[in-house]
C-alpha positions in Angstrom: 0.0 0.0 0.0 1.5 3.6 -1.2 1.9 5.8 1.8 0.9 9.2 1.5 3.2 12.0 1.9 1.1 15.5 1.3 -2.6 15.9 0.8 -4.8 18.8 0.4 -8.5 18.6 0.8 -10.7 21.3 -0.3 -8.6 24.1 0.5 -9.6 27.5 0.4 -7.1 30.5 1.6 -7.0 33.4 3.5 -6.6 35.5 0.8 -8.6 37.7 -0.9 -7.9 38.4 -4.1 -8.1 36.5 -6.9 -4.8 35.1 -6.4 -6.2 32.9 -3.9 -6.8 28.7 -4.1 -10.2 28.2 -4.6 -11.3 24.2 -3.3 -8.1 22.9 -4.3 -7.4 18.9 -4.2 -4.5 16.6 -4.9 -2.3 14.5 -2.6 1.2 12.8 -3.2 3.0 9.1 -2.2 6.2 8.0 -1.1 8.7 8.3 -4.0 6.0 9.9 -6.6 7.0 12.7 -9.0 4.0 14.4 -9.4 3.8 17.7 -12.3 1.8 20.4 -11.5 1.1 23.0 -14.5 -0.6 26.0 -13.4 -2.6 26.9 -16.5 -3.0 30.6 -15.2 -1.0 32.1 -12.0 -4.3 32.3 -9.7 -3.2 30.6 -6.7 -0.4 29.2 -7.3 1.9 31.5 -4.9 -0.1 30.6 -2.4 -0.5 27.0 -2.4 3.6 27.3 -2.5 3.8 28.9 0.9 0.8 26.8 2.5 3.2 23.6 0.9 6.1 25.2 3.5 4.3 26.4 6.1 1.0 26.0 7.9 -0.6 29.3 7.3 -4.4 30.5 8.1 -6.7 29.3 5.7 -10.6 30.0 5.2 -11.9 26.5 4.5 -10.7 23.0 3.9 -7.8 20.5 6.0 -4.0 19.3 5.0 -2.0 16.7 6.2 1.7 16.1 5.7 2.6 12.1 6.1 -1.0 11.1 7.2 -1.6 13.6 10.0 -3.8 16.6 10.0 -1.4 19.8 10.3 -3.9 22.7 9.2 -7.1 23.7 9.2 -9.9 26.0 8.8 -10.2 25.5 12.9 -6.3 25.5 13.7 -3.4 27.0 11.8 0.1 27.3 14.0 2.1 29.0 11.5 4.4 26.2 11.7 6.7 24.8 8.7 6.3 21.2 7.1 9.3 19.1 6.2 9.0 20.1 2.9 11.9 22.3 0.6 11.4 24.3 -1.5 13.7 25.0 -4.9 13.3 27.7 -7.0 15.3 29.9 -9.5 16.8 31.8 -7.0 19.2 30.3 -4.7 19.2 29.9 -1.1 22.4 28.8 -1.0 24.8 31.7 1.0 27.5 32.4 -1.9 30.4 33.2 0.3 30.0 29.8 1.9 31.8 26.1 1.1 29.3 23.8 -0.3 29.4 21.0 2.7 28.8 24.5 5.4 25.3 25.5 3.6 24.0 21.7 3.9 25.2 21.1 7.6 25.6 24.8 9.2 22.9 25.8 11.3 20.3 22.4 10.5 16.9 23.5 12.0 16.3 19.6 12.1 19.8 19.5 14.1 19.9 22.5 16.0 23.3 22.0 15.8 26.2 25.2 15.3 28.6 23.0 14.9 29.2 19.6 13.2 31.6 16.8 12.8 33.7 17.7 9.8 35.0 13.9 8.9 31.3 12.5 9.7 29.5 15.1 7.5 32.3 14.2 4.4 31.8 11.2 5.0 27.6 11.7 4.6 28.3 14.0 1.4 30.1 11.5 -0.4 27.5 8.8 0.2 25.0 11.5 -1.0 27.2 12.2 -4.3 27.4 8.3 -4.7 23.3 7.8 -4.5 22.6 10.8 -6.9 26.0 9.9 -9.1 27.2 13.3 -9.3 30.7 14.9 -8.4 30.6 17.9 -6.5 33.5 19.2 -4.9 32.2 19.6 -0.7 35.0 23.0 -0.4 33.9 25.0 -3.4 32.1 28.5 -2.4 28.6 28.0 -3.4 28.9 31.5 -6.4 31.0 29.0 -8.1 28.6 26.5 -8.6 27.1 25.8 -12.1 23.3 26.3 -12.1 22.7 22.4 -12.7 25.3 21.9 -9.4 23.2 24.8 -7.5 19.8 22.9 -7.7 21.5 19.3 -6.6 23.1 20.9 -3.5 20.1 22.4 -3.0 18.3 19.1 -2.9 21.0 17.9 -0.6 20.3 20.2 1.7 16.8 19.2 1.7 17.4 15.7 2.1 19.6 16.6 5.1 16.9 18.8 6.8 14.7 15.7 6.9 12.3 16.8 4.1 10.0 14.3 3.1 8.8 16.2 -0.3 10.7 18.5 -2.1 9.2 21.5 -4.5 10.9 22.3 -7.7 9.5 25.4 -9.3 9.8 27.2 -12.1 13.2 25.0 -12.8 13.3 24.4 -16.0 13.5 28.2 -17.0 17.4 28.2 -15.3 19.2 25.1 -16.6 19.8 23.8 -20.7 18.0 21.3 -22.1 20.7 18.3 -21.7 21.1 19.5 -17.5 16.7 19.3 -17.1 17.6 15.6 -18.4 20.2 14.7 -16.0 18.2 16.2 -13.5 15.8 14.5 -14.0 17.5 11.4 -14.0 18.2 11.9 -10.4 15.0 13.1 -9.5 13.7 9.4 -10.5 16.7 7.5 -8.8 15.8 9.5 -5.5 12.2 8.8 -6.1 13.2 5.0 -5.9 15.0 5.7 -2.7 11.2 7.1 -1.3 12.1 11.1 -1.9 8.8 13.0 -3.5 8.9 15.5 -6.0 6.2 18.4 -7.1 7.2 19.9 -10.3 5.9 22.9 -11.4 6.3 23.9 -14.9 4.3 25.5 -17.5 5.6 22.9 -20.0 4.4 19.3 -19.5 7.4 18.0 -22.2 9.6 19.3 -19.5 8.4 16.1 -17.1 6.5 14.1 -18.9 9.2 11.6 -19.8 9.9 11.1 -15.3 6.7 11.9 -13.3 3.7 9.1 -12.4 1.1 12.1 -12.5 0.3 15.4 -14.2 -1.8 17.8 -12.6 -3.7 20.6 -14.4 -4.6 23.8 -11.9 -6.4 26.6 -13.0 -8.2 29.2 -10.8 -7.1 28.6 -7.8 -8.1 25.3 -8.2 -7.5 21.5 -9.4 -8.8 21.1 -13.2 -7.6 17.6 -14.2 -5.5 14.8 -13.2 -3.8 12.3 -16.0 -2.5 9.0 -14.3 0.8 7.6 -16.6 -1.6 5.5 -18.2 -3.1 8.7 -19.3 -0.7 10.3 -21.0 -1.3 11.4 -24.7 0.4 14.8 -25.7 -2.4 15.1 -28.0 -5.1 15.2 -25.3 -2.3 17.4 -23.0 -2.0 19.7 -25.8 -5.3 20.5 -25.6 -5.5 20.8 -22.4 -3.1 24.2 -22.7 -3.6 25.7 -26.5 -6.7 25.9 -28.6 -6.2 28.6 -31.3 -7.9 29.5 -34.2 -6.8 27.6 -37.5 -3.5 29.0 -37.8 -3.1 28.5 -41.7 -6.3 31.3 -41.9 -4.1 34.0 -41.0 -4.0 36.5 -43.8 -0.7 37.5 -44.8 0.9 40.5 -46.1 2.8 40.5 -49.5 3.7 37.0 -49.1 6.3 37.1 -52.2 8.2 39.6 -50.8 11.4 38.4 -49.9 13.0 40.4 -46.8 15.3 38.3 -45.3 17.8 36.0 -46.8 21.0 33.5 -45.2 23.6 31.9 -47.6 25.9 29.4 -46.4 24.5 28.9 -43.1 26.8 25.8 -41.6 25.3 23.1 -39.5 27.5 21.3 -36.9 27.6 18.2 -39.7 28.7 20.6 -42.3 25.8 21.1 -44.4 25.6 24.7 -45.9 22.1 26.0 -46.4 19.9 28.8 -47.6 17.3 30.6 -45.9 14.8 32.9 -47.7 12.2 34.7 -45.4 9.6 36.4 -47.1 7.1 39.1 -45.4 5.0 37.9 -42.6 7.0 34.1 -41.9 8.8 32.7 -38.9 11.9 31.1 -38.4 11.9 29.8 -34.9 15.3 28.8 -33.2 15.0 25.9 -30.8 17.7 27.0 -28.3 18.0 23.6 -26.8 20.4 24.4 -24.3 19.8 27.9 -23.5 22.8 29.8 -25.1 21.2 32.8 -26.9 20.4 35.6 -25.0 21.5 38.6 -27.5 22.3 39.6 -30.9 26.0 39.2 -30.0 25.7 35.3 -29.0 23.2 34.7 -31.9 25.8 36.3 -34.2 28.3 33.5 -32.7 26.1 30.2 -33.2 25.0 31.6 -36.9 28.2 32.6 -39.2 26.9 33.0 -42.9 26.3 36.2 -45.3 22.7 37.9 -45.0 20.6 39.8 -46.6 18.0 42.4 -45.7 15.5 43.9 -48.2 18.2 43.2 -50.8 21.1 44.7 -48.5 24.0 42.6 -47.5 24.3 43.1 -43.7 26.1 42.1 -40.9 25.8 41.6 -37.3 27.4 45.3 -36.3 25.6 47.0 -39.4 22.0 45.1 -38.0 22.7 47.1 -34.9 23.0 50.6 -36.5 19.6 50.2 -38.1 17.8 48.9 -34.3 14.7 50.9 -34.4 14.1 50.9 -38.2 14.7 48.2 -40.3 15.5 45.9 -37.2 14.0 45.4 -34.1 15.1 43.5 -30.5 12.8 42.1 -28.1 14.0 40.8 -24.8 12.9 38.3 -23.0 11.0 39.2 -20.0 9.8 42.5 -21.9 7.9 43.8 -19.3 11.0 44.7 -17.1 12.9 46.4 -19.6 10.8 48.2 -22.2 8.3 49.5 -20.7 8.6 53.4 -19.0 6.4 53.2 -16.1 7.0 57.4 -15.8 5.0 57.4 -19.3 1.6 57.1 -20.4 0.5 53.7 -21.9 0.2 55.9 -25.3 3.6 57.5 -25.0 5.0 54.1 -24.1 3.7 53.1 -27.4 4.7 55.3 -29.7 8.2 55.0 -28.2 10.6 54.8 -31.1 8.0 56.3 -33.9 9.7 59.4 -33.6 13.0 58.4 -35.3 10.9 56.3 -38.0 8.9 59.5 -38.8 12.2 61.9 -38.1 10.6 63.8 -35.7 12.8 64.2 -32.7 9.9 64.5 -30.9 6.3 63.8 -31.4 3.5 65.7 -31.6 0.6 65.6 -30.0 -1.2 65.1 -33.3 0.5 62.1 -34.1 -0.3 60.6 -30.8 -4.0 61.3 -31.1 -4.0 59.8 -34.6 -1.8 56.4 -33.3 -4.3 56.2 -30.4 -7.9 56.4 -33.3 -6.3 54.1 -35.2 -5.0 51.1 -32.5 -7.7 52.0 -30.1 -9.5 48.7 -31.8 -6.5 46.7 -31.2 -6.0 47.6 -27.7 -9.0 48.8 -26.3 -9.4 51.7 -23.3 -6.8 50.7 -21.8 -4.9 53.0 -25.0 -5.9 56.1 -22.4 -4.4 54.3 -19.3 -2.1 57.3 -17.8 -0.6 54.7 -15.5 0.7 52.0 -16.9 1.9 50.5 -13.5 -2.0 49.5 -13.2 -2.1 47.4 -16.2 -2.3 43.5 -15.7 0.4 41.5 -17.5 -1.7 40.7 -20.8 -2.0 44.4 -21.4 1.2 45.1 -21.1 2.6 42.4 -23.4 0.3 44.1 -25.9 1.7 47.4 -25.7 5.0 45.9 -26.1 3.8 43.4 -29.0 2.1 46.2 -30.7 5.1 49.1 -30.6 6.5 46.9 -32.9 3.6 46.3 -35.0 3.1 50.3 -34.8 6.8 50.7 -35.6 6.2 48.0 -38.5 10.2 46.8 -39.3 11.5 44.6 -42.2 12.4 42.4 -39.5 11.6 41.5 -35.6 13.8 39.5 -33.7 12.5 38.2 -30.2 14.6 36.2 -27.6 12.7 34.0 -25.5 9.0 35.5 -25.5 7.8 32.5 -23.6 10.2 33.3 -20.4 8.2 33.2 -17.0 4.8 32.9 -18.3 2.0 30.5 -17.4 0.1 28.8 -19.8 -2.4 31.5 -20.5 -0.2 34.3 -21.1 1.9 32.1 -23.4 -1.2 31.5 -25.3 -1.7 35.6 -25.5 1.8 35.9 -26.4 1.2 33.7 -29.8 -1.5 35.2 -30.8 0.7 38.4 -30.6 2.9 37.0 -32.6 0.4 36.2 -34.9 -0.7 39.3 -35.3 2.9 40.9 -36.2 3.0 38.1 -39.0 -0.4 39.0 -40.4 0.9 42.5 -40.0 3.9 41.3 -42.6 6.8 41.8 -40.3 9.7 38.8 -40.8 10.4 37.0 -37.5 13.3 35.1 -35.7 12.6 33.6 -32.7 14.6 32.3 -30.2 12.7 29.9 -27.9 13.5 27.3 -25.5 9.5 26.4 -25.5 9.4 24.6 -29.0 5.6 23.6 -28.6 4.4 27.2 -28.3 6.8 28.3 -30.5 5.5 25.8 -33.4 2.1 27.5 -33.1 3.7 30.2 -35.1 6.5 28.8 -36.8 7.1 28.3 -40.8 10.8 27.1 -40.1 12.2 25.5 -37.0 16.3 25.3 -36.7 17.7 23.2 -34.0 20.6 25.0 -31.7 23.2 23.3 -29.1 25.7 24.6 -27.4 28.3 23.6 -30.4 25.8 25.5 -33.0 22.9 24.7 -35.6 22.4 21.1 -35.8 19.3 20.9 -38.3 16.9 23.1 -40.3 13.4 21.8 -40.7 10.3 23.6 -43.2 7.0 23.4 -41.3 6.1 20.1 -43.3 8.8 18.2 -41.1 7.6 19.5 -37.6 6.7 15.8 -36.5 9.9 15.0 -35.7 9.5 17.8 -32.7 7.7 14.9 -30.7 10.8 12.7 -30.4 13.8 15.8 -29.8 
């Protein structure tokens, strides 16, 4: 008989807003990995601190290995043995990797330790997860992939009987989520639970018994192993429109072009982008972040409009002919000391050589997106937009701005499934709107929603190119 770790039962919390959980359900085993994909963000902050600690809550009971620990009749505030692992580290840099998983043990309430004995633990800890880390290294030296396995060291040393890894996937490469997950299953044997949360079920679907789908605060729908179809998962996430209906612009137009573009096996090939198409960039192992490393993993000749350019010439026409969008765009390109109107004209002055522009021009921008964007086009503070709205003002300064040629890194970065499902159909929109895209993803199934070429990258460069008749073979990268 399994023995149950962690089990919620109708839980409501203490919350307010619409951030709260809303009668959520699920419970976990003994050495289960279960997935959890949040399919918006409501609640899903909160069920991680009531996961950790034993905070108020409205309606509803939990229990952590069998026994009842909170309650809508008794909350003590206290913490479960559960750890939890997230992008940020809790490691303390300036300190050796064997003193942040012994130092200080709450479960030990120790300040000082045996150094042979605790070496002697941490190599039998290495030798069950089959990894080599060095015990004396400061923890800021760590690779990200040797950050996340100390990290569930420590965990396992403070007696936690279920360990929370969120948001994960985002920080390490392709090839490290594997090997991580590899020990995630070989602990799982030992009797260690996992909760995964992702926004990508192909990041777990390979390792965990379970996948569970949360939405509003609340459990949507559970898929056993037996269950598992990407077909009926996919579904579960993404249902667009028809995606071959999109009009295009001036299809026969070609406005980008690559010659001599050199796989890792040596194969030279041509690219020709023509107005409104996608070439998509499967960064498998997260190594493209800018125009400079992008520049490194492509060497070939290109073309814009005609023009041969380079790297260093693309960056003197930024804001023109070429434009960049970071991922994360929220943090970085948008002026919260602006109006949402001024925000999105940003950039239109120097495509209509005005140095600055007039109030005219603004009124006329604001008639003619106001359909697009709706009231909030007359929002003075932009700071009280939600996120969707503000992925639309960025999206649609470029559409304003209409370049030969968009380039976006990443647009799928720290979103949830519903916002990724906004963010194609922005996407969408600027192909419909003609404008050439590259896109450099490491989420290849949103990314094929809007892709007309797919190239494969690794860390030693393009491996394969693949025209949007091929995209099967996604399935089995």
């Amino acid at each position: 008989m399994k023995k149950e770790v962690f089990r919620m039962e109708n839980v409501v919390g203490d919350e307010t807003d619409i951030t709260n959980l809303d009668n959520m359900n699920f419970h976990m085993n003994k050495g289960e990995i279960l997935g959890l994909i949040p399919v918006n963000g409501c609640g899903r902050e909160n069920l991680l601190r009531l996961l950790c600690r034993n905070r108020p809550i409205r309606l509803g009971r939990i229990y952590v290995g069998e026994k009842l620990v909170n309650s809508h009749m008794y909350s003590d505030n206290s913490l479960n043995q559960v750890y939890l692992l997230e992008q940020k580290s809790k490691l303390i840099s300036e300190l050796t990797v064997l003193d942040n998983i012994y130092v200080l043990q709450k479960m030990h309430r120790k300040f000082f330790y045996n150094r042979t004995q605790v070496r002697k633990q941490f190599r039998w800890l290495c030798e069950s997860m089959k990894v080599n880390i060095r015990p004396d290294v400061n923890a800021y030296k760590l690779a990200p992939l040797e950050r996340i396995i100390v990290e569930i060291m420590k965990g396992i040393e403070q007696g936690a009987k279920l360990i929370v890894m969120s948001g994960i996937g985002e920080c390490i490469s392709f090839s490290h989520l594997n090997l991580l997950k590899n020990i995630m299953v070989d602990l799982a044997k030992q009797g260690m639970s996992f909760l995964y949360f992702c926004s990508n079920y192909e990041e777990i679907i390979d390792s965990c018994d379970r996948i569970l789908f949360m939405q509003d605060g609340r459990d949507l729908k559970l898929f056993e192993r037996n269950e598992f179809n990407r077909r009926w998962l996919q579904k579960m996430i993404y249902s667009f429109p028809d995606i071959s209906a999109t009009p295009r612009h001036n299809t026969s137009r070609v406005i980008f072009e690559v010659k001599g573009l050199r796989t890792i096996r040596r194969e030279s090939k041509n690219l020709i982008m023509r107005a409104g198409q996608c070439l998509v960039l499967y960064d498998k192992n997260r190594v493209i972040d800018s125009l400079l490393k992008l520049k490194d993993m492509l060497p070939c000749k290109m073309w814009l409009e005609g023009e041969q350019m380079s790297f260093g010439k693309m960056q003197k026409v930024l804001g023109t002919q070429v434009m960049l969008l970071a991922p994360d765009p929220t943090k970085s390109m948008i002026y919260k000391e602006f109006t949402f109107i001024e925000n999105l004209c940003l950039g239109l002055g120097k495509k209509v050589h005005e140095q600055i522009v007039s109030e005219r021009v603004l009124e006329s921008v604001k008639e003619e997106y106001r359909e697009f964007l709706g009231e909030c086009i007359d929002e003075k503070d932009v700071s009280a937009l939600d996120i969707f709205d503000l992925y639309k003002l960025i999206y649609y300064r470029i559409h304003l701005l209409n370049p030969s040629l968009a380039i976006i890194f990443n647009p799928f970065k720290n979103t949830d499934i519903n916002l990724r499902g906004h963010i194609v159909e922005l996407i969408l929109r600027l192909k419909e709107k003609g404008i050439t895209l590259i896109v450099v993803s490491v989420d290849i199934n949103a990314s094929m929603l809007v892709a007309d070429t797919i190239g494969i990258i690794e860390t030693e460069g393009l491996t394969e190119v693949h025209e949007a008749k091929d995209f099967g073979f996604i399935n089995t990268l």
